[in-house]
C-alpha positions as CSV (number, residue, x, y, z in Angstrom):
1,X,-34.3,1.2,63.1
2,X,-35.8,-1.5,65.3
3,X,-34.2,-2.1,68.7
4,X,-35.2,-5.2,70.9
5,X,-33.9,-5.7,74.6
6,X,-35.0,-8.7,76.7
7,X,-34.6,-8.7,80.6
8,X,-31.4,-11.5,80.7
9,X,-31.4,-11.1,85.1
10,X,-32.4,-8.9,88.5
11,X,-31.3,-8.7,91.8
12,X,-32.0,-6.7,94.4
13,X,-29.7,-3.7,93.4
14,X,-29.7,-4.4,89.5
15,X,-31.4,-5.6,86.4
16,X,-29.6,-6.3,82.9
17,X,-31.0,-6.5,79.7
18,X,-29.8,-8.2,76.5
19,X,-30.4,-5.9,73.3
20,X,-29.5,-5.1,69.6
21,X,-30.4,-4.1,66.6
22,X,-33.2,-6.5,64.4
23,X,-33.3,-8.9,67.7
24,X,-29.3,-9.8,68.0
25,X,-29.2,-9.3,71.4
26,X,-25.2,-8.7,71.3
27,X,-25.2,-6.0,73.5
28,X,-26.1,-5.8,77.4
29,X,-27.5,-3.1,79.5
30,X,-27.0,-2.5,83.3
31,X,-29.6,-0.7,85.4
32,X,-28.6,0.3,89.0
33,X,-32.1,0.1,90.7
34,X,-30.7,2.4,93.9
35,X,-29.2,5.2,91.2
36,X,-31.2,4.2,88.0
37,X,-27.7,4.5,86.4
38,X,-27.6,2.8,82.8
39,X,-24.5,1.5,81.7
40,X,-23.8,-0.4,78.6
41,X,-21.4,-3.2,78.9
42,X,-19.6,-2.0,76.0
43,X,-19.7,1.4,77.0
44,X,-20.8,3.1,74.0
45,X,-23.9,4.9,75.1
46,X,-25.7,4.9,71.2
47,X,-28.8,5.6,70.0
48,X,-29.8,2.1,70.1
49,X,-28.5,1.7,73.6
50,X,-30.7,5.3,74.2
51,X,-33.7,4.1,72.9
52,X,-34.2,0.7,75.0
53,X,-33.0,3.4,78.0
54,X,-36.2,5.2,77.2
55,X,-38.3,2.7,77.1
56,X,-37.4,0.6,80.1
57,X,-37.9,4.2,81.5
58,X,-41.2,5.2,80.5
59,X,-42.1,0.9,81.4
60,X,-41.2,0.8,84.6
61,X,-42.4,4.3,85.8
62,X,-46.3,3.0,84.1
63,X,-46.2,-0.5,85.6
64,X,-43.8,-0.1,88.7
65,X,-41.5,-2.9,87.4
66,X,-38.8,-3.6,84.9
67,X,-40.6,-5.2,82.0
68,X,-39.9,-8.8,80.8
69,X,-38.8,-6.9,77.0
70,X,-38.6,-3.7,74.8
71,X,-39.1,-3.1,71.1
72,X,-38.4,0.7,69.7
73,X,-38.6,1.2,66.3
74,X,-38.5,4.1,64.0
């Protein structure tokens, strides 16, 4: 499984990603900087939704920041 997300807009209070499976990009992810609630626009919370969850994560607790993109893959 490879899952790509791409940062498609921030505010002050948010940041939403564009992802999907082998670079689609169908989906979108909402972050709520203030919560760091993540809600998929379509509501189902997958394991493709899961995995760019854990990513962003583990990217922005390195850097500090929301990274530009994401790739998991297993």
């Amino acid at each position: 499984m490879m899952v790509a997300a791409r940062k498609s807009g921030e505010t002050q209070n948010e940041v939403r990603y564009e992802f999907g499976l082998d670079r689609r990009f169908d989906r979108m992810l909402t972050i709520d900087k203030r919560t760091g609630e993540m809600t998929p626009e379509d509501g189902r919370f997958d394991s493709a939704a899961g995995a760019i969850v854990s990513k962003v994560r583990r990217s922005c607790q390195d850097s500090g920041e929301f990274p530009a993109g994401v790739v998991f893959s297993s």
